[in-house]
C-alpha positions as CSV (number, residue, x, y, z in Angstrom):
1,X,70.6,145.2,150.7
2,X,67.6,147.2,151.7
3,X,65.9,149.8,148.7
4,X,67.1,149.6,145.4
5,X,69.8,150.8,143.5
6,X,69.5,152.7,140.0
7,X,72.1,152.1,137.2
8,X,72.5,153.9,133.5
9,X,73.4,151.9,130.9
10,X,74.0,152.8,127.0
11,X,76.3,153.6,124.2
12,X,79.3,155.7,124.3
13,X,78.0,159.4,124.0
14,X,74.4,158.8,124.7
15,X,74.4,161.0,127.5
16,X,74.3,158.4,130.6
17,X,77.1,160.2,132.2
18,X,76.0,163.6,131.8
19,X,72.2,162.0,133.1
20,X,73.8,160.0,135.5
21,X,75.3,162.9,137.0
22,X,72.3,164.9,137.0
23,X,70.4,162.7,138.0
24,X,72.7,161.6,141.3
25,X,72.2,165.2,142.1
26,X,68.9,165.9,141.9
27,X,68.0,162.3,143.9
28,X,71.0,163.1,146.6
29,X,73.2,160.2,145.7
30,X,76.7,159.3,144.5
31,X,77.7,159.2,141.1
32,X,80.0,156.1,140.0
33,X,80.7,156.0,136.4
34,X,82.3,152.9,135.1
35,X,83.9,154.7,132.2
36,X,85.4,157.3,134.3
37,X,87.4,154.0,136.3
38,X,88.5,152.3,132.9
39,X,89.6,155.8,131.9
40,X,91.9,155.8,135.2
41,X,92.7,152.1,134.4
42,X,94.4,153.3,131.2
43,X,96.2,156.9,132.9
44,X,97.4,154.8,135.7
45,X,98.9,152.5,132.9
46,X,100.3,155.1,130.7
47,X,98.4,154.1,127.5
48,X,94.9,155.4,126.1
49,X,91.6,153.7,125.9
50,X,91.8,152.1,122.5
51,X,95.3,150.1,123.5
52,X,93.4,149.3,127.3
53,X,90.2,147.8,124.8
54,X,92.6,146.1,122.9
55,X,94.8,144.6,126.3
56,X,90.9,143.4,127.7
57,X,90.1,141.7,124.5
58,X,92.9,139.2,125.8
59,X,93.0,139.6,129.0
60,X,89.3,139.3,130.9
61,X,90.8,140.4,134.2
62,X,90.4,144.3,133.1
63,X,87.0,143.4,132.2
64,X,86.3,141.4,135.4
65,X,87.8,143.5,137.8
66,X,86.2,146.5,136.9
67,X,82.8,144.8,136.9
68,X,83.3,143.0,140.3
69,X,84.6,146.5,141.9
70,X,81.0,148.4,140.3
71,X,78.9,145.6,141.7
72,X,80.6,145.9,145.0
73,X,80.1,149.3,144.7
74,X,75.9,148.7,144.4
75,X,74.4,151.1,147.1
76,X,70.5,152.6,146.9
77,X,72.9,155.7,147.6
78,X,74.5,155.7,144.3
79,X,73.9,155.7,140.8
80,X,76.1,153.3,138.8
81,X,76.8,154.7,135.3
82,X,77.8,151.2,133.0
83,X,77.1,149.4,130.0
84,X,76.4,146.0,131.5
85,X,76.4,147.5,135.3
86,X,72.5,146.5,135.2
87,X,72.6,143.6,134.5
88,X,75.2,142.2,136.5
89,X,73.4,143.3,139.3
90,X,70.0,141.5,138.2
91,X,72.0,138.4,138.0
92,X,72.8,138.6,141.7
93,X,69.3,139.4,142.6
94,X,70.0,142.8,143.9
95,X,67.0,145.5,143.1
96,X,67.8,147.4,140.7
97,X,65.9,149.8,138.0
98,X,67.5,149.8,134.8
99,X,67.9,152.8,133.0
100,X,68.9,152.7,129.1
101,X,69.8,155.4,127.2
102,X,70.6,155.8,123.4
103,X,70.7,158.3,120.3
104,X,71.2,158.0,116.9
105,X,74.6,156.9,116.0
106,X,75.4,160.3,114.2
107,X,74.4,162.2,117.6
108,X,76.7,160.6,120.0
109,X,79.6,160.8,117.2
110,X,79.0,164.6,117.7
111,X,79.0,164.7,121.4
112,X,82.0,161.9,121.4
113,X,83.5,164.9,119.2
114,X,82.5,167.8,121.5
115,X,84.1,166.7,124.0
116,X,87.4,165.4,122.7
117,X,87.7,168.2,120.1
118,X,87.4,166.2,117.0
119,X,85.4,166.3,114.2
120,X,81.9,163.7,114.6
121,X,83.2,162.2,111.2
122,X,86.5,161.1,112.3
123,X,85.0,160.1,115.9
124,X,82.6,157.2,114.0
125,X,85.4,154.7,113.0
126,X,87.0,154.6,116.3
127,X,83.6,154.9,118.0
128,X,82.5,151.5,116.4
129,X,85.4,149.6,116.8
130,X,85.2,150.1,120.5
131,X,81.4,149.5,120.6
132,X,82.1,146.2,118.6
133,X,85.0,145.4,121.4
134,X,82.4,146.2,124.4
135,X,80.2,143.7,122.6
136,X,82.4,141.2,121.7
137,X,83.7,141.3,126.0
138,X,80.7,141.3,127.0
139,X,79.4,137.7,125.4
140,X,82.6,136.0,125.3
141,X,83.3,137.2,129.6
142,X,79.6,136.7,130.7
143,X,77.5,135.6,128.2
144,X,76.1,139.0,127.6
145,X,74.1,140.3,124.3
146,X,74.1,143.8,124.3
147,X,71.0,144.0,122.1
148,X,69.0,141.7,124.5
149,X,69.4,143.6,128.2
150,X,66.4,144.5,129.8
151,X,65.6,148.0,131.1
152,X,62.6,149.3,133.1
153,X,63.2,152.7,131.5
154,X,64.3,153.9,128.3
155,X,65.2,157.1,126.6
156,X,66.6,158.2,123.3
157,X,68.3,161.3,123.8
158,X,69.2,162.5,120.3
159,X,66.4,165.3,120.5
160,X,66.3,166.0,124.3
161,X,68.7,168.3,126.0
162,X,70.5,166.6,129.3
163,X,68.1,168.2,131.7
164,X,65.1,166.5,129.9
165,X,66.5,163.5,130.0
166,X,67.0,163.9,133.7
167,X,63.7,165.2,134.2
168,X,62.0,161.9,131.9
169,X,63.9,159.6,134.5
170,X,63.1,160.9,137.3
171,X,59.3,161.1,136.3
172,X,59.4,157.7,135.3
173,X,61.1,156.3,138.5
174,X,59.2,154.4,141.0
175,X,57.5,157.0,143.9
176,X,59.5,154.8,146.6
177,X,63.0,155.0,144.5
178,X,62.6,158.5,143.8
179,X,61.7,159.7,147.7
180,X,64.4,156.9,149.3
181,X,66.6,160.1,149.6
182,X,64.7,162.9,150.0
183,X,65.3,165.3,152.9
184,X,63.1,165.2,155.7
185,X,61.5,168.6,156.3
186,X,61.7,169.1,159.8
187,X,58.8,171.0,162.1
């Protein structure tokens, strides 16, 4: 694969979708969030995302096929939004900048809550148990700590809007990843 591909990774309601989508537009590239295909996973299936966590908890092959159809998906034309999306890709050698974004736990309870219509305090439990799932998927399928990936970038959100996140990652992108795309002014 020739140039390198840029992936978001983080906790649920960081902001890596909302970044990742920003970002995807300001760089010309496709957005491909792995969130937004377990989502469809679990509507295709007729059940929600807590009773798809708890079916991949015994069942790797959500978890797997997921993963395998993101790396496949690895393109210095996209962005791939993912918690472990980064990582998998460094394991196969293929460049890659690693983008991690956080915020405080309270923060991303409130945005969680925002967009689902419920109230940050009853969006924590729920939050955790799936975070603690993720984790526990992630060592058991492939080994994975979540606490020890690497990133080349990092960025807590909890006091930044989503366009100053976009514009820290873009700053801090490599001059080559961040021109790969750019338009060609023609004379």
């Amino acid at each position: 694969m020739k140039g390198t591909v840029i992936t978001i990774g983080g906790p649920p309601g960081s902001g890596k979708s909302t970044a990742g989508r920003g970002l995807a537009r300001l760089l010309n590239r496709e957005y491909v969030s792995a969130g937004a295909i377990f989502r469809e996973e679990a509507r295709r299936r007729g059940i929600d995302l807590r009773a798809l966590g708890e079916i991949a908890q015994k069942d790797e092959r959500v978890d797997k096929t997921l993963d395998e159809t993101m790396v496949g998906m690895a393109s210095p034309h996209r962005i791939l939004e993912g918690r472990i999306i980064g990582e998998l890709l460094a394991r196969r050698f293929i460049p890659v900048i690693r983008v991690y974004i956080t915020a405080s736990e309270y923060t991303r309870a409130q945005r969680i809550g925002r967009r689902e219509g419920v109230p940050a305090d009853l969006v924590l439990p729920a939050m955790r148990v799936r975070e603690a799932s993720e984790a526990a998927r992630y060592r058991k399928y492939y080994g994975i700590e979540l606490s020890d990936l690497h990133y080349e970038i990092g960025i807590d959100s909890t006091r930044q809007d989503a366009r100053q996140v976009v514009r820290t990652i873009h700053e801090r992108l490599p001059e080559d990843v961040r021109l790969a795309d750019a338009p060609v002014a023609l004379t």
